[in-house]
N, C-alpha and C positions, 0 to 999 in steps of 0.2 A: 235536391231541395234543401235538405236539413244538414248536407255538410255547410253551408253558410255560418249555422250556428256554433256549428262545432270549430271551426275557423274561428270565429267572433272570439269565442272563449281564450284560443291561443294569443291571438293578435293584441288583444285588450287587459288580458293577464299574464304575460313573461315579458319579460324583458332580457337583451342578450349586453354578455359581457363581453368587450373584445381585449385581448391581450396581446402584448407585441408578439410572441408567439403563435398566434391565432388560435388560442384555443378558446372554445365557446363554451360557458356555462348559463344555464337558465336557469330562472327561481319562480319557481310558481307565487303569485299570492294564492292569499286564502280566499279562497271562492268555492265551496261549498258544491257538491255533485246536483245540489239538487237547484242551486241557481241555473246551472248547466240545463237539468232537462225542462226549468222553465222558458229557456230563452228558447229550446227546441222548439217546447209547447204553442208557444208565442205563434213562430213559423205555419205550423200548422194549421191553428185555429185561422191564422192570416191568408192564408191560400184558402181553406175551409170557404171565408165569404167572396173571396172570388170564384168557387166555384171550381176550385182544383183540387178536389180531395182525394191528393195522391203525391205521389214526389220520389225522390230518391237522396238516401244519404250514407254519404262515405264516413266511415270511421276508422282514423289511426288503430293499427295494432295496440299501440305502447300506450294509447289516451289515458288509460286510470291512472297510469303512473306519473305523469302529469299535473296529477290533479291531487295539490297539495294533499288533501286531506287523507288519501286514500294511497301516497307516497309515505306518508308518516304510516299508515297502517302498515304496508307491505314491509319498510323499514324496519317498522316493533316482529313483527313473524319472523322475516329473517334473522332480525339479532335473537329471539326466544328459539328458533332451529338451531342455529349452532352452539348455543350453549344446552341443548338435548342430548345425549348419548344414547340412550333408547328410546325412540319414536314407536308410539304406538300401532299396528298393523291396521285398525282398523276405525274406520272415517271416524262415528262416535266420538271414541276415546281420543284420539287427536285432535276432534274440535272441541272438544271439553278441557286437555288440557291446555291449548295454546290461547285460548277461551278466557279463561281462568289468571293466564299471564300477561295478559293486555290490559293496557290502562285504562281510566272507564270509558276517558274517549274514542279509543281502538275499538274498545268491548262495544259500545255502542254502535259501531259506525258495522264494524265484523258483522253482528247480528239484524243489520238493519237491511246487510245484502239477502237478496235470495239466499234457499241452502247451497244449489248448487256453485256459486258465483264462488261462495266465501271456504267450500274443498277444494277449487281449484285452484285458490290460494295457497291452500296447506299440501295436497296431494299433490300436483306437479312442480317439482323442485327442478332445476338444472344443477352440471357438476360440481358450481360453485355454492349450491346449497342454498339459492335464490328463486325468489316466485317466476314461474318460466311466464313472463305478461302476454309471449305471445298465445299463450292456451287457452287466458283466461277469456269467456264469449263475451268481450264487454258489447257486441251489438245488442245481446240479449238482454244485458242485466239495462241495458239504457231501454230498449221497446219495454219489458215490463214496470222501470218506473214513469214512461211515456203514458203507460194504460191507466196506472194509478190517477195519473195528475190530469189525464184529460178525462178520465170520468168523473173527478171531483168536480171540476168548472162547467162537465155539461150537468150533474146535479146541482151549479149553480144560476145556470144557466148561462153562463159562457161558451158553450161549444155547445154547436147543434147537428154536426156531424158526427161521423162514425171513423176510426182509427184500427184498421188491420196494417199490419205488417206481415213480411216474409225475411227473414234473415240469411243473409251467403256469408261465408266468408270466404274470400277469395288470396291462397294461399299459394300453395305449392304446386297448383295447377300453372301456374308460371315460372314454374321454376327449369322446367326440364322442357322447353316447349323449344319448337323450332328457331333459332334465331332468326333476326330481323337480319336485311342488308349490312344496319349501321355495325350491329356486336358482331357479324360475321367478319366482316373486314379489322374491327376495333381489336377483336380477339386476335385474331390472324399477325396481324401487326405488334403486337402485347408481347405473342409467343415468340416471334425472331427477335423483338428489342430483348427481352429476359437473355436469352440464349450469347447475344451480342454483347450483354454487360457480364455473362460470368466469363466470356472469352477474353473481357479486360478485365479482369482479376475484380471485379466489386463484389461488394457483398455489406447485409444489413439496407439494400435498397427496396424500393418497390420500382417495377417496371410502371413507367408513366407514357403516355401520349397527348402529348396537346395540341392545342388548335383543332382540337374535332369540328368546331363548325365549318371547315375548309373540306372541298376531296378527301380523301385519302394520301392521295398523291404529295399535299402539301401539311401533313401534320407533321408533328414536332417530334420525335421520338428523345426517351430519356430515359434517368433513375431519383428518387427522392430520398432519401435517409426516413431509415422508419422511427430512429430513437424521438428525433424530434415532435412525434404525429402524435406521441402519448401524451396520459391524462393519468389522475390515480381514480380509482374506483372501488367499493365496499365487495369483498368475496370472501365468506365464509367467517366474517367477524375480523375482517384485516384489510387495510389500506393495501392494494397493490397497484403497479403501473401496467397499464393496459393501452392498447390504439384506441385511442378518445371516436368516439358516434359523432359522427356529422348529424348536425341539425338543420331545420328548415331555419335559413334566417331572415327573422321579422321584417330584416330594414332593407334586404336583396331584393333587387328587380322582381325574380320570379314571384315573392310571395305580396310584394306593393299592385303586380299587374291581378294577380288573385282579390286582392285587398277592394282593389277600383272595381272588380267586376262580381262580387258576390252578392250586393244586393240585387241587383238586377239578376240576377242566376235564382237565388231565391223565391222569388214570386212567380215571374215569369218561364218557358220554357226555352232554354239558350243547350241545350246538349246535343252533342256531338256523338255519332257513332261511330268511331274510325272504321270500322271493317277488319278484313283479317290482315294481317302485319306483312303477310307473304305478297299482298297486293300496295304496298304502300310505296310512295312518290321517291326520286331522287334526291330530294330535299330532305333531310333524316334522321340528322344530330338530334337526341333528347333535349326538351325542352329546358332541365336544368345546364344545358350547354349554351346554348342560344335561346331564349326567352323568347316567343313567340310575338310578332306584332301585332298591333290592330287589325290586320286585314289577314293575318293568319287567323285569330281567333273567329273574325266573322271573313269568313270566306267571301273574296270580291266579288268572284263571278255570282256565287247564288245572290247576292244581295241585292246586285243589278235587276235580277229579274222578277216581274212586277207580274202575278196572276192579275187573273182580269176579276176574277172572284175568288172570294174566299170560303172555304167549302167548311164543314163539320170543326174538320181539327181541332184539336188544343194544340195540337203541334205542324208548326209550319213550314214547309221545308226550306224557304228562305232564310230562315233560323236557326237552323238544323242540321245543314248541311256543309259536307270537309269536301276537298279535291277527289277524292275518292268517290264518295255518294254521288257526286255530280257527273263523273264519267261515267259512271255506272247509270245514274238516270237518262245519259244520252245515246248508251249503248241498247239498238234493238231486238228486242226477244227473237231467235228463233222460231219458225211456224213450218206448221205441219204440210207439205205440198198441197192437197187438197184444196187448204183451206187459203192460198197464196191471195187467189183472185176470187169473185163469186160464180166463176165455172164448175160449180159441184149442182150433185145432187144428191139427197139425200133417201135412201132407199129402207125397206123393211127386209130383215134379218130372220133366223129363226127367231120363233118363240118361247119364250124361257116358260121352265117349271117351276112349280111350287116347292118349297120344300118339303111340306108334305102335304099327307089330304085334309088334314085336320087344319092346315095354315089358308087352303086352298079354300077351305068350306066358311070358313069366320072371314076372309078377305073378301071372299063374294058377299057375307051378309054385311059387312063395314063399308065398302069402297063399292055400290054397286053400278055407279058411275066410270069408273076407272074397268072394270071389268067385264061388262055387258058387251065392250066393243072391242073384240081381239084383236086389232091393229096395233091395239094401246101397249096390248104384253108382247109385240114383238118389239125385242131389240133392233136397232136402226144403224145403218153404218154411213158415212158422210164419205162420197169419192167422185174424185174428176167424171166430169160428164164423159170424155171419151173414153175413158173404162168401164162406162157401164151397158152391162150384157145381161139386162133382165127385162122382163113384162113391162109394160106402163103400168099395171097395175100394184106392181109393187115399191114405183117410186112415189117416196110422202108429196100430196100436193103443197105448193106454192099458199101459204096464204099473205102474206102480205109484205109489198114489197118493201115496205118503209118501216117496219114495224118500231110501236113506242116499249121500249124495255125499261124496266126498273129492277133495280140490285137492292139485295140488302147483307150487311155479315150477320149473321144467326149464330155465334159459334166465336169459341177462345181463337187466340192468335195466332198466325200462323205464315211463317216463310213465306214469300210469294202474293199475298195476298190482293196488293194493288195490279199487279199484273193480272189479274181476271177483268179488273177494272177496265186495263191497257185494251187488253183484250175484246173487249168489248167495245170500248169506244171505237176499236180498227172496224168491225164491222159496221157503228153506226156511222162513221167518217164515209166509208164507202156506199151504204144503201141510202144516204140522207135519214139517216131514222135520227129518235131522239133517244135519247139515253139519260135518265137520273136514277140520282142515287139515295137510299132513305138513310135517315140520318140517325145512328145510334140503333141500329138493326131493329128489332120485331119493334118499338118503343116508336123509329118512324113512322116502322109499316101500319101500325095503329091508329096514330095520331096525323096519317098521312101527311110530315113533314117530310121535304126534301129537296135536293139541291140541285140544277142541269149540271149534268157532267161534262168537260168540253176540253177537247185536247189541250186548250193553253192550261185549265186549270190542274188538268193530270201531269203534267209534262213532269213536272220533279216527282214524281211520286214513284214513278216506272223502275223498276228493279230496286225497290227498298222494304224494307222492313216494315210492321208494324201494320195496326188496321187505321191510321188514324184518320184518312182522306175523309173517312163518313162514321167511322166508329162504330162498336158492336154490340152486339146484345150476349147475353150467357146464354148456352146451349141448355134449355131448358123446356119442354114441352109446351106448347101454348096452349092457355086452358078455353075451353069452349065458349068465353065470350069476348077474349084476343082474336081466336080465330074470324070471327064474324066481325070483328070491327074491320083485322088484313082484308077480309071479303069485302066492305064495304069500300076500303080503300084500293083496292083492284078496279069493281067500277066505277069510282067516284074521278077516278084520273084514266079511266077506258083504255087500262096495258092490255098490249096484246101479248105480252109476258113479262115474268117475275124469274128472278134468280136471286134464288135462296143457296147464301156460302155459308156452310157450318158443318157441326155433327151429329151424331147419329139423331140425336133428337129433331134436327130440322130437314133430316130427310122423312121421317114419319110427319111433321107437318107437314111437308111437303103434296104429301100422299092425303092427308086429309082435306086439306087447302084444293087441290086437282080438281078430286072428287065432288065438292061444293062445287068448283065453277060449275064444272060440266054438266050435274045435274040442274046447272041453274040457266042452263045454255050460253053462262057470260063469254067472252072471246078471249080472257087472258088463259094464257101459259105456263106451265110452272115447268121448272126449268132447276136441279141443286148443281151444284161442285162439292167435290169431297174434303173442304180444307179441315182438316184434320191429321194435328203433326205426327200425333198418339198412333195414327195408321188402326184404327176400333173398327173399321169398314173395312169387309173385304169381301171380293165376287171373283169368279174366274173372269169376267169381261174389267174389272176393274184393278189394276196391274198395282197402285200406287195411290195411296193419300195426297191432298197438297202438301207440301210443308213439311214432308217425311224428308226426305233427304234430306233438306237443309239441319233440321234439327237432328239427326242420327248423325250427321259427319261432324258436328259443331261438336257433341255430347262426345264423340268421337275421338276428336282432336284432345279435348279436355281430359277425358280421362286417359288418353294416350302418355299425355303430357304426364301425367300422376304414377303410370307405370313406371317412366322412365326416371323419376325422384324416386320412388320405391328401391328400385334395381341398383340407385345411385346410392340412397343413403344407406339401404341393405340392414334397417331396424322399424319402418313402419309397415301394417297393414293400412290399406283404405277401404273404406266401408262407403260405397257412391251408389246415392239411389237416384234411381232415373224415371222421368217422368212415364205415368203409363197407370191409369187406376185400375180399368177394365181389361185392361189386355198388355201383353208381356211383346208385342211385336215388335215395339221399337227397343226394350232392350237386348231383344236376340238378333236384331242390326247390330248395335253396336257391339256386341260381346264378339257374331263373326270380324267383326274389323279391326277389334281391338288386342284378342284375345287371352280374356283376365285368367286369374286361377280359378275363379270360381263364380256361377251366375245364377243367382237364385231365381228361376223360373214360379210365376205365381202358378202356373195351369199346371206344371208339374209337379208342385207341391202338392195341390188339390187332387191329383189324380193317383200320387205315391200315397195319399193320404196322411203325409207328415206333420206333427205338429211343432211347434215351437221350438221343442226342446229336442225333438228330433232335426231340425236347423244348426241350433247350436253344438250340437255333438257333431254334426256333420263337416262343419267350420275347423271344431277343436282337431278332429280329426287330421283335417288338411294342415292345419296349421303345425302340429307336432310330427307330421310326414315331413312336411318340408324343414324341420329345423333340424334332422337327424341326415337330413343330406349334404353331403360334404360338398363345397364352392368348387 
């Protein structure tokens, strides 16, 4: 969403020099950080009355420095560092005296960041005695002067929405990650051109390959002279010659095709989720190779196809969708034999126990509906008619052959989630039933809005991400006059069941919802799935969450990828917390798969009875074992 703005800012203030040499310098004008986060602002409030209050925004690493006012800052620190001989050890005294030696413009501007914003300034230096930019959290220092500026305008009455953020920075988790087709080959090729130019005596070249946008077969292999590729640059209070930074340039195809398409990126929803890289197409040069066309950025095929209705979404897969997504929306879910054709039948199981008597004795006086009729507390198994080898009596009767179903998501988001959708639509395609879905989870099921679900309109949606087909409610207990209004809206549309997808919370409505019908003799069903990626459910008959896997291999990959930079650069720790508030399951996935040095267990904390500070001894520990070990 708000990389727009941030684009806007480069595009409308640098300008590039070109030299016969090709070397590129930029010069910021004076434009002010806090023009910057008005134009952000702007964005926002602007989606806010469309009814999008939400978005996503990229931020360069290097932005502050960019940005005249706060280049002239970094520049005064760095020249007041190297004329320091003794730097003070500790933050205070270091921000008091570099504080002290700034101009009043610096001093102003220094003091006007966050505390933290303006140590990471002063406390992380690189060798040449420079502010390292890339440490500094500029997503941070920009969401809190974002909060400043949009609670001013809604105490002006300019914004009438609400503004949370979540900040990533996505770094080194790419660094060491499996390559792609293109660098495996590019690489490959790299290393026998090196190898080929030192056997003809070169030297001071770079190993080059061109024509990447061709095969492999037809690229150009070479060497470039490095002397030429410098530039001079400021280090430690001295002009020296250095390999000049390539820049994005303003007036190049790639960032003119950017240019033409950010306002419409802005407002609307036009993003793309490639997928995993290990799945990607024959086509595969980087885009700063070959600049993408019109029909790459909107994909042909999905564009062509026309749903017959348009359901819930903000986001529409016509939209939305890469060559990837779309094979993958045409590829069909595997199914369980059983359930192939509707040759099953569905039988009763033993009956489960309580967990205790005391859970036993309060569930009979809460649920007396759910309870009174033992059928209910046996679990039930679904299997081919010709394998079954029991009583009539203990296979569940038939009630209805067409039956009306309605869905809702109850619950955060989660891997897999349209596929329940799929899934269900396959049974209504086959018995004629009808199938809808509520729109915006408990919030439909209330106000009984909702939309017919119909294979043409599910068709892209099938193996993707996200909840967006009908959207979801938070996993939040419904209070006793929610519940009565879903009750009304059960009869008011005569389902002969409900499936409720969420967590732990929407299976205890679940169970109170049941109980209402039944005592009320209404005909609908209630019916949960377990989507929850957290994996917070667990049952010996219940092997798996939704959503678990996808998110423990993903989480998996990424902190994989972080091991292998670790191991590379051989001077960082990473410190990676993983989603999981109530339960430690899905970080003990990925810890067996990954296997880090160290994995702080919440239930084994609580059970060792450790505190805090018994954590961080336990850390110092490991970390002074392993540094007294010799490589």
């Amino acid at each position: 969403m708000l990389l727009s703005a941030v684009i806007h800012f480069f595009s409308h203030n640098t300008k590039i020099f070109n030299f016969d040499n090709r070397l590129e310098e930029v010069e910021a004008k004076k434009k002010k950080l806090h023009d910057i986060v008005n134009e952000m602002a702007d964005i926002i409030v602007k989606r806010q009355e469309l009814n999008k209050g939400y978005g996503v925004v990229l931020v360069a690493e290097g932005l502050i420095e960019f940005i005249k006012e706060i280049n002239d800052l970094i520049k005064e620190i760095n020249e007041i560092f190297s004329k320091i001989d003794n730097k003070p050890t500790e933050a205070d005294k270091l921000f008091d005296l570099v504080c002290s030696q700034l101009t009043p413009e610096g001093q102003e501007l220094f003091l006007f960041f966050p505390r933290l914003i303006a140590e990471q300034l002063l406390i992380d230096r690189d060798p040449h005695g420079n502010a390292q930019i890339g440490k500094i959290d500029t997503e941070k220092l920009l969401v809190s002067l974002l909060k400043t500026e949009l609670a001013n305008r809604k105490a002006a009455g300019k914004f009438k929405g609400e503004f949370l953020a979540i900040t990533h920075f996505l770094g080194y988790e790419g660094r060491s990650a499996f390559p792609t087709l293109f660098d495996s080959d590019y690489c490959y090729s790299l290393g026998v051109n090196a190898a080929a130019l030192v056997d003809r005596g070169s030297t001071g070249l770079m190993s080059v390959i061109r024509h990447l946008d061709k095969e492999p077969e037809e690229w150009l292999a070479g060497g470039c002279p490095l002397v030429p590729m410098m530039t001079v640059e400021r280090r430690k209070g001295k002009d020296v010659p250095v390999i000049k930074k390539a820049l994005v340039e303003l007036d190049g195809r790639l960032f003119k095709i950017f240019e033409k398409e950010r306002e419409k990126w802005a407002i609307a929803n036009h993003f793309q989720a490639p997928g995993p890289i290990q799945f990607e197409f024959k086509s595969r040069c980087p885009y700063i190779v070959k600049p993408p066309t019109d029909e790459e950025l909107t994909f042909k095929e999905a564009t062509s196809f026309k749903a017959p209705n348009r359901p819930y979404s903000k986001v529409y897969p016509t939209e939305n969708l890469n060559p990837l997504a779309y094979a993958r929306a045409k590829t069909k879910p595997q199914l369980t034999a059983a359930l192939h054709e509707n040759n099953y039948e569905v039988i009763f199981s033993d009956p489960l126990k309580y967990t205790s008597a005391d859970t036993k004795k309060i569930a009979e006086n809460c649920y007396s509906g759910l309870t009174k009729e033992s059928p209910i507390l046996h679990s039930v198994e679904i299997v081919e008619k010709s394998s079954v080898k029991c009583s009539k009596e203990s296979i569940v009767k038939l009630q209805n052959t067409s039956p009306k179903i309605g869905v809702a998501f109850c619950g955060k988001e989660f891997p897999g989630a349209h596929n329940i959708l799929s899934g269900l639509m396959e049974f209504a395609v086959r018995t004629k039933s009808e199938l809808i879905g509520f729109l915006g989870g408990t919030k439909g099921l209330i106000e009984g809005v909702f939309t017919e679900i119909t294979p043409e309109s599910l068709e892209l949606y099938v193996n993707q991400g996200g909840l967006h087909y009908l959207g979801r409610s938070t996993d939040n207990e419904w209070t006793a006059q929610e519940i009565d209004e879903v009750l009304k809206t059960c009869n008011k549309l005569s389902l002969d069941g409900l499936v409720l997808v969420g967590g732990p919370n929407a299976y205890t409505d679940a169970v109170r919802l049941s109980n209402l019908l039944l005592n009320q003799e209404a005909k609908t069903r209630v019916i949960t799935i377990p989507g929850n990626a957290e994996c917070t459910i667990g049952h010996p008959l219940m092997e798996a969450n939704v959503g678990f896997d996808s998110a423990s291999k993903l989480f998996s990959q990424l902190i994989g990828n972080n091991m292998k930079d670790a191991a590379s650069a051989v001077k960082l720790w990473y410190f990676m917390r993983i989603l999981g508030k109530t339960s430690s399951r899905l970080i003990m996935e990925v810890a067996l798969r990954t296997q880090p040095h160290m994995v702080l267990v919440s239930e084994e904390l609580a059970q060792d009875g450790k505190d805090f500070n018994d954590v961080i001894m336990d850390i110092c520990d490991l970390i002074c074992e392993r540094a007294e070990l010799v490589i």
